[in-house]
Backbone as CSV, one residue per row, in Angstrom:
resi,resn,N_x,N_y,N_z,CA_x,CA_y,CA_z,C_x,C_y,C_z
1,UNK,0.844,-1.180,0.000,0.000,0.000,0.000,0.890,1.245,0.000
2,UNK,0.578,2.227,-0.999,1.552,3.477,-0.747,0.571,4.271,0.062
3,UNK,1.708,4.533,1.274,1.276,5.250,2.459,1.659,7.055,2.445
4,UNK,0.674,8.398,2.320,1.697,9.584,2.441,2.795,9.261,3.693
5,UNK,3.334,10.254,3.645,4.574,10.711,4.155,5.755,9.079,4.099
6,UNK,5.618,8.444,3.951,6.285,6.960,3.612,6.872,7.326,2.207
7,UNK,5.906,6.764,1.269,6.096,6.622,0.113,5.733,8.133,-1.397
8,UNK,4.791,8.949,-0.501,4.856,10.198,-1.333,4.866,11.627,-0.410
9,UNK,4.475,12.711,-0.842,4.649,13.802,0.275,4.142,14.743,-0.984
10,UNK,2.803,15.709,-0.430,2.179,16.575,-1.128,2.904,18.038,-0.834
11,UNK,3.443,18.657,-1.770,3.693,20.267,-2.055,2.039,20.921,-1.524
12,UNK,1.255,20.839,-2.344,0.031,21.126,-2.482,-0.933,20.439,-2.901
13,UNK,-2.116,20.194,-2.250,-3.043,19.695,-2.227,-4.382,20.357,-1.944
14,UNK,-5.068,21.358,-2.796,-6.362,22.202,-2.270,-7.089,21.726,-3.151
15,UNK,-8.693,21.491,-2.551,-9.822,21.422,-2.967,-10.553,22.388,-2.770
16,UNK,-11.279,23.152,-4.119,-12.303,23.888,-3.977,-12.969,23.718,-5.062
17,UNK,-14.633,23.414,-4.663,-15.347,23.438,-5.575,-15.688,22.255,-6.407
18,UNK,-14.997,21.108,-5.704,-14.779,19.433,-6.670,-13.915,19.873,-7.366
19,UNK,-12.994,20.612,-7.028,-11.650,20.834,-7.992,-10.599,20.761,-7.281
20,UNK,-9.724,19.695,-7.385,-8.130,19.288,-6.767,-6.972,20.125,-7.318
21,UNK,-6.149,21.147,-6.781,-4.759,21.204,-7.655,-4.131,20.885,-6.712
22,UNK,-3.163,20.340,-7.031,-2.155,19.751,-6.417,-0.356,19.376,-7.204
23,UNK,0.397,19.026,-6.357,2.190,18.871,-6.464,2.294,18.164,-5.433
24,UNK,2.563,16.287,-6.188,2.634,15.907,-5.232,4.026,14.797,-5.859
25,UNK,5.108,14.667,-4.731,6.187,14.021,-4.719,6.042,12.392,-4.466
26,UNK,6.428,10.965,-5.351,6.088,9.903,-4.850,7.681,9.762,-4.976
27,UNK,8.387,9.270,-3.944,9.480,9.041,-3.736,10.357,7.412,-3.612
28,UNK,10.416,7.682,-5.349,10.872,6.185,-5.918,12.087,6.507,-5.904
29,UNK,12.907,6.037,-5.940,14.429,5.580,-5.788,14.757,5.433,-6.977
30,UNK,15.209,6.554,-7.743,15.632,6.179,-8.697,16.912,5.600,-9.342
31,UNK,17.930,5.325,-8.210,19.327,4.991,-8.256,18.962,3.294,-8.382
32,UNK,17.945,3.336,-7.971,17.250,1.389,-8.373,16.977,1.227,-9.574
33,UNK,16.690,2.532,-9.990,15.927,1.522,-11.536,17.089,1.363,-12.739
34,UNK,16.594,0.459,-13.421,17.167,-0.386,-14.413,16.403,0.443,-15.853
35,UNK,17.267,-0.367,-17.348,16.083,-0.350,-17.846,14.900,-1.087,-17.767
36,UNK,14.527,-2.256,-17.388,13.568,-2.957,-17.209,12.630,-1.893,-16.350
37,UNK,13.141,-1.391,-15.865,12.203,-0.644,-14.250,11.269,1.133,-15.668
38,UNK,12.770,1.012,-15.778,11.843,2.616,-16.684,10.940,2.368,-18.075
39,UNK,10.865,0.725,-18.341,10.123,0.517,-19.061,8.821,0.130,-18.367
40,UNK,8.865,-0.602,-17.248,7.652,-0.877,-16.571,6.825,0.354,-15.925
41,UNK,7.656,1.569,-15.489,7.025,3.010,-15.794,6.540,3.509,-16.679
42,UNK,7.225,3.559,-17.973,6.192,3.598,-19.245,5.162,3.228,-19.334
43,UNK,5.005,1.942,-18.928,3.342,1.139,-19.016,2.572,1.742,-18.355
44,UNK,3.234,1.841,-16.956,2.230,2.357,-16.368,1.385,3.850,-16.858
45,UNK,2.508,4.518,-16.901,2.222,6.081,-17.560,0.930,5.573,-18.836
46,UNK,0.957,5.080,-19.619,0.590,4.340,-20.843,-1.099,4.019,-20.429
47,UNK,-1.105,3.037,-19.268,-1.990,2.680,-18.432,-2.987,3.075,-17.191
48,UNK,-2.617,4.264,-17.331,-3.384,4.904,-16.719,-4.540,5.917,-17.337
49,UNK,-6.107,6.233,-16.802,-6.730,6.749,-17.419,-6.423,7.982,-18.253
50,UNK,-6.895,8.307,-19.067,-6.905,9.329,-19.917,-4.929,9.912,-20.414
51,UNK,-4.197,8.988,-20.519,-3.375,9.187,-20.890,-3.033,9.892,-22.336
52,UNK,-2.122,11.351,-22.671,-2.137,11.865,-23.929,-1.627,10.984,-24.738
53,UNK,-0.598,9.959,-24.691,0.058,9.670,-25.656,1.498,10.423,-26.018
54,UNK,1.817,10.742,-27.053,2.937,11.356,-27.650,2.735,12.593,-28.118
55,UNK,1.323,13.278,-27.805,0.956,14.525,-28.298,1.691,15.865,-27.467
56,UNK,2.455,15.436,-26.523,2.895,16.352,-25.716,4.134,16.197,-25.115
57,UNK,4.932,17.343,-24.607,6.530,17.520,-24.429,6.423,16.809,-23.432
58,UNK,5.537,16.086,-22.262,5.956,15.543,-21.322,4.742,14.580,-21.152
59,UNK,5.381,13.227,-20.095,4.020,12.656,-19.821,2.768,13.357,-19.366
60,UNK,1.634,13.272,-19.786,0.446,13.446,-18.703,-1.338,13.331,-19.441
61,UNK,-1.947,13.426,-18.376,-3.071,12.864,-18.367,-4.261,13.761,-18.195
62,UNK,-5.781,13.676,-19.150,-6.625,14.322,-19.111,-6.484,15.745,-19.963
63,UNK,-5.452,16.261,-20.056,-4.867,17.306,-20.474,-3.036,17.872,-20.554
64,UNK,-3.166,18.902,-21.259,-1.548,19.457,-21.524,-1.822,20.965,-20.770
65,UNK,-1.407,21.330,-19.775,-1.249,22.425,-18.894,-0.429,22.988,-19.837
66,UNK,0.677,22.985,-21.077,1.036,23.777,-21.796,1.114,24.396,-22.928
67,UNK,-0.554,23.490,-23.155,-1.647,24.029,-24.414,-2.546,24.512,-23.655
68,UNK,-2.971,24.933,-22.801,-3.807,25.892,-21.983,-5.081,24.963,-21.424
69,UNK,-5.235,23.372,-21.378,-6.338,22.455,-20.932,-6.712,23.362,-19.324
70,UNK,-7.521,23.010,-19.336,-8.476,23.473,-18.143,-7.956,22.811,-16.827
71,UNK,-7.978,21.279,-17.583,-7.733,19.896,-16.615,-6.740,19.291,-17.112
72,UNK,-5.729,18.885,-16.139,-4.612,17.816,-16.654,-3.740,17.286,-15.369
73,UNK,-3.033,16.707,-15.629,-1.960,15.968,-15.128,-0.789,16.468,-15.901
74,UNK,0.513,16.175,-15.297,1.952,15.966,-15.698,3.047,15.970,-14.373
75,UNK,4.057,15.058,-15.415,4.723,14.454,-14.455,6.395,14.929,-15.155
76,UNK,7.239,14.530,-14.024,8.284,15.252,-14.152,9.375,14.077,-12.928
77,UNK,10.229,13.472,-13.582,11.404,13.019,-12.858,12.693,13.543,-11.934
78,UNK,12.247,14.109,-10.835,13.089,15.065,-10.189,14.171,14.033,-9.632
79,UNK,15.000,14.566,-8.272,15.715,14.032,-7.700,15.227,13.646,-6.281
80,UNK,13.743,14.530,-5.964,13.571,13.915,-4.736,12.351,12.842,-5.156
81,UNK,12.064,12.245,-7.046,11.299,11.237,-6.963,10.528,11.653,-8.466
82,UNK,9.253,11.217,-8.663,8.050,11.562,-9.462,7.689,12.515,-8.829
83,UNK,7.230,13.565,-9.618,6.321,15.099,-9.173,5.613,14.986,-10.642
84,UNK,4.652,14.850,-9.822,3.257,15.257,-10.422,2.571,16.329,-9.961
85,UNK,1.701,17.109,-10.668,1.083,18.196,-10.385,-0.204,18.325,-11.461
86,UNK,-1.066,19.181,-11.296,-2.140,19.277,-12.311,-3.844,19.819,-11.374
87,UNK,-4.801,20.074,-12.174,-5.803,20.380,-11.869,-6.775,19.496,-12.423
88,UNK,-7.400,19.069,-11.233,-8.683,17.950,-11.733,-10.145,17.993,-11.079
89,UNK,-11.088,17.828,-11.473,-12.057,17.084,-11.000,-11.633,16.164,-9.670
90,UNK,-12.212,16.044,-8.361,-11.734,15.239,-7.765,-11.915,13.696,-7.987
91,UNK,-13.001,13.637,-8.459,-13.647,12.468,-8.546,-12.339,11.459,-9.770
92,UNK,-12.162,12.556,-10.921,-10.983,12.097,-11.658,-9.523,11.579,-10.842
93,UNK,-9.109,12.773,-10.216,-8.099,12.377,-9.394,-7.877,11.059,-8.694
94,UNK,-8.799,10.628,-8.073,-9.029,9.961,-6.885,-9.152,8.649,-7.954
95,UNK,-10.088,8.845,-8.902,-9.905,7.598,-9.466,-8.297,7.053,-10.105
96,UNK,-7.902,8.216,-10.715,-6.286,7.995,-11.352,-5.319,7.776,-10.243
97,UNK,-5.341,8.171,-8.887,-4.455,8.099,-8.013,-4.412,6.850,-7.488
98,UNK,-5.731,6.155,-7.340,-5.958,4.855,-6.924,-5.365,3.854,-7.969
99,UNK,-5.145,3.897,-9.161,-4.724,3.125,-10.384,-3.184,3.357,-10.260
100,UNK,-2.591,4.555,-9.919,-1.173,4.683,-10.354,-0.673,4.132,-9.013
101,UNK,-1.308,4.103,-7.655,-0.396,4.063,-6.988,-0.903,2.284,-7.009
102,UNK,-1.671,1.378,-7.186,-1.559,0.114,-7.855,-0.573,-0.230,-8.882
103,UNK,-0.501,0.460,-9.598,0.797,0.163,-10.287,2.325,0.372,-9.765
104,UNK,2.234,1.810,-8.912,3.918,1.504,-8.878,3.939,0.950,-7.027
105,UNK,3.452,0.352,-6.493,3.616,-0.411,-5.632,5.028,-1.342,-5.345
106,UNK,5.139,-1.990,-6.259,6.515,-2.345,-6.040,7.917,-1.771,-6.840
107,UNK,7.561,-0.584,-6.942,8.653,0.332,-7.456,9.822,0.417,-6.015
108,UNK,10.952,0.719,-6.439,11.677,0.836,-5.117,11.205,2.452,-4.794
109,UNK,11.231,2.384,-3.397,11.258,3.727,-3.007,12.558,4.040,-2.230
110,UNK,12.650,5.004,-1.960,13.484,5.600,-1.056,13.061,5.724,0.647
111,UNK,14.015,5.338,1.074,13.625,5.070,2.944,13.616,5.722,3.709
112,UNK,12.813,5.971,4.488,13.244,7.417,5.429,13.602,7.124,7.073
113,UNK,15.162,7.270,6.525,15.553,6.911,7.609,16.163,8.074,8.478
């Protein structure tokens, strides 16, 4: 189960209105992954609802925040992990958050020790 403050840690997280924006950090270890590992991220990215495809400079979902979408997702490979950020519907969110964090479940994370 990915647990906050364990396995991710929110920048921002406000709801107003049935509307989520949020920046939120899932803290995979990326000194673990392989290629095998950044291909099984692909899928997932791939596999998750409303995914763009190749229509855009970066992964993301529902929309492109840098074609002016209303609603979207995107994601970004930092150093303290996955950062994601975007504006949604909650009901969207909640459903996509429940799917991604099923998928990267056995991703390595980073430990907080």
């Amino acid at each position: 189960m990915i647990i906050e403050d364990e396995h991710y840690y929110n920048n921002r997280y406000h709801v107003v209105n049935d509307i989520v924006e949020f920046e939120r950090v899932c803290m995979v270890d990326e000194r673990k992954f392989n290629n095998h590992t950044y291909e099984i991220l692909r899928k997932v990215y791939e596999d998750l609802p409303s995914y763009m495809g190749d229509k855009t400079s970066f992964p993301c979902w529902f929309g492109d925040e840098q074609k002016g979408d209303t609603y979207f997702i995107t994601v970004s490979f930092e150093m303290s992990g996955i950062q994601f950020f975007g504006k949604l519907p909650i009901s969207d969110f909640l459903q996509w958050e429940i799917k991604f964090n099923q998928l990267i479940e056995n991703f390595p994370f980073k430990s907080q020790s």
